[in-house]
N, C-alpha and C positions, 0 to 999 in steps of 0.2 A: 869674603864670607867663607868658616871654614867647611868643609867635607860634610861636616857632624851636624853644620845648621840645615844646611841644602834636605839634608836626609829626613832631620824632625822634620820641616815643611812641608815636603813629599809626602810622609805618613799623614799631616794633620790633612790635606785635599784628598787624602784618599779617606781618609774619615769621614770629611763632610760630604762629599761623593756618595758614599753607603749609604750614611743617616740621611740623605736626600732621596735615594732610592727608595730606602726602607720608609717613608712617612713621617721623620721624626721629625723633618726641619720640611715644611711647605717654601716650594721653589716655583717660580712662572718661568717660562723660557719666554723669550721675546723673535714672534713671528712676522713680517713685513708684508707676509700675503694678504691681499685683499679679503679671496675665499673664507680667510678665518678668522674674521673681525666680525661682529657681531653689530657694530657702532657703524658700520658704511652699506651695513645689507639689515635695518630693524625689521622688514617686512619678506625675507628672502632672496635668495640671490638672483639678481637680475645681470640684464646690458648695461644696462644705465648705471650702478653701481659697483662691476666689476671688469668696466673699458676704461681704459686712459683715455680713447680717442671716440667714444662714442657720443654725438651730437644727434639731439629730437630735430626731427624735419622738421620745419614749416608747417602751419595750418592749411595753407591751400596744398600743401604735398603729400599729408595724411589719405591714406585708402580712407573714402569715406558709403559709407551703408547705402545699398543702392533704395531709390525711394523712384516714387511717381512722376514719370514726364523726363528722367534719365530716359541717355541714349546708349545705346548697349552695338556692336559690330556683328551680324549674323556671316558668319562662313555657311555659304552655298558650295555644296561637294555633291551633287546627286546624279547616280548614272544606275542606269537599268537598261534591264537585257531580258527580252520576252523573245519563243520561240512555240511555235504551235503548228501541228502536222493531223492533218486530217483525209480520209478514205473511205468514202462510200461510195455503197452497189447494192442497187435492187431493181429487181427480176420478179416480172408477174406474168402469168398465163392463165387466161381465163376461156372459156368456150360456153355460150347458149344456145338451147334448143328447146322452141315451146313452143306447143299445139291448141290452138283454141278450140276445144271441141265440140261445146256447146255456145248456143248463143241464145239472146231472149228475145222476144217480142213483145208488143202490150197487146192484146185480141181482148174488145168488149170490156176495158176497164181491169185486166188479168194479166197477168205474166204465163207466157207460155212458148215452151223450146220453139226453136228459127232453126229451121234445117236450112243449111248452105246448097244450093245447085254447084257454084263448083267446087265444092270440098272445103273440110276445115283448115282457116287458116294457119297457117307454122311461119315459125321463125328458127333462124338460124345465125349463130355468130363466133367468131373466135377475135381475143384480146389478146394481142402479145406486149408487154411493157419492159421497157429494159434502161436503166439509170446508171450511172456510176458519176460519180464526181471527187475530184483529187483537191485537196488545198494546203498551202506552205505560206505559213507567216513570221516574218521575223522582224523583230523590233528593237532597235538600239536606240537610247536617250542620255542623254549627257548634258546636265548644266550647272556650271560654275560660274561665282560673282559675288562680290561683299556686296553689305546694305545696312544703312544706318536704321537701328527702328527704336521705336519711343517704345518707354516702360507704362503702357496705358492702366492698368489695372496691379493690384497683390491679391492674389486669394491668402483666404484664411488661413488655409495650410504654409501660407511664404512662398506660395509660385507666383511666378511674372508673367503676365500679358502681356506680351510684344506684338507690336505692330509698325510696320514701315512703306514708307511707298518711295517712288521714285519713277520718275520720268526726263528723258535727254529727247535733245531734239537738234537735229543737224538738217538745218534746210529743209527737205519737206520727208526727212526721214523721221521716226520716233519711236521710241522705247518705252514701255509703263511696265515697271516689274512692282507689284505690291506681295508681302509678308507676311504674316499673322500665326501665333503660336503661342505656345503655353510652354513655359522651361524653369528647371529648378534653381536657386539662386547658387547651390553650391557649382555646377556647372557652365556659371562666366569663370571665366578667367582674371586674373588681376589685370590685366589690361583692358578689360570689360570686352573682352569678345566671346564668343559663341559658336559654335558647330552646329548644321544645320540637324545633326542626327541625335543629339541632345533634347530636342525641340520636339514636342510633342504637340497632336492635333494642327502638324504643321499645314499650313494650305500657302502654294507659291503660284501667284497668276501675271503670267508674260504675255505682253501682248506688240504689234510689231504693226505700224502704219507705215503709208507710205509707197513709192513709187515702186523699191523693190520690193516690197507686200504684195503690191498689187500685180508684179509680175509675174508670181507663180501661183495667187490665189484663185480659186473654184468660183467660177460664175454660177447665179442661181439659180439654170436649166442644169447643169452638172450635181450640182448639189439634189436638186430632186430627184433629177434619173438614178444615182448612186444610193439614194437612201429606201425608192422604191424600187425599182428594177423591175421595171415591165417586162421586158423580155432576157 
């Protein structure tokens, strides 16, 4: 091919190049992207439509809507710290003095003055009162523990009633921790757990039988004396 043909050729691609620019001649390019097929995404571009390797779980592996009598995981984190200082004083001085001057008699159906032979009685007194009292209270609490609790209730609004109990027993040891709370459903987790500080109207009752219960427990002549305090 000589010099002369190469060069018309050259000019005619650079022709149709322009006229393709310019609109005269409609050209498609051909693109292999997914993103920009219209025919693999008719509904918008998705996972599903725009992975090589994307595979739908299972039906049982589906997150599925939490409903009634689900078991949900509460974390127990709760620790408090109270601290109380108190100081009183009182001081009283009192002093009486009083003279009976007159006195009565009945004479003939009448009231009539009673003169004293040994003189009108008197009194005399002095009150010294003197108080002070100091007190210091401090209080640390600390408890930690999971606990499975049933989804007993939905209110209207989409919260959950939660409710859980639990009880161990080791020989004549035992444990009864029960749960109960109100919590929002965006605040499970996808693993369906829970923070106890999420949990609203929460109420947690532990209770503790048993032989070392009963070794540091208040008999119930201490329990009254401590609640009234006789002296």
């Amino acid at each position: 091919m000589s010099r002369v043909r190469l060069q018309n050729i050259a000019v005619e691609i650079m022709a149709l190049v322009l006229a393709t620019g310019a609109g005269t001649c409609p050209a498609h390019a051909q693109d292999g992207s997914l993103f920009l097929q219209p025919s693999q995404a008719p509904q918008g571009l998705t996972l599903k439509t725009s992975s090589f390797v994307f595979r739908e779980l299972p039906p049982e592996a589906r997150p599925r809507e939490l409903q009634e009598q689900d078991i949900v995981t509460v974390l127990v984190d709760f620790r408090s710290r109270f601290l109380s200082q108190g100081d009183a004083e009182s001081r009283k001085t009192a002093s009486l003095s009083a003279v009976l001057a007159d006195w009565l008699k009945i004479d003939s159906g009448a009231l009539k003055p009673a003169t004293q032979s040994d003189g009108d009685p008197t009194i005399n007194g002095t009150l010294n009162s003197q108080y002070r009292a100091e007190s210091d209270v401090e209080l640390s609490d600390s408890l930690t523990f999971r606990i499975a609790a049933k989804i007993v209730d939905i209110r209207p609004n989409g919260n959950l009633v939660i409710e859980g109990h639990q009880e161990i027993r080791n020989n004549e040891e035992r444990w009864r921790i029960s749960i109960t709370g109100v919590v929002r459903r965006e605040a499970i987790q996808a693993d369906r757990t829970v923070s106890s500080d999420a949990i609203a109207e929460l109420r947690i009752d532990k209770e503790e039988l048993g032989q070392v219960r009963d070794g540091y427990a208040r008999g119930w002549f201490s329990k009254w004396y401590d609640r009234y305090k006789p002296f």
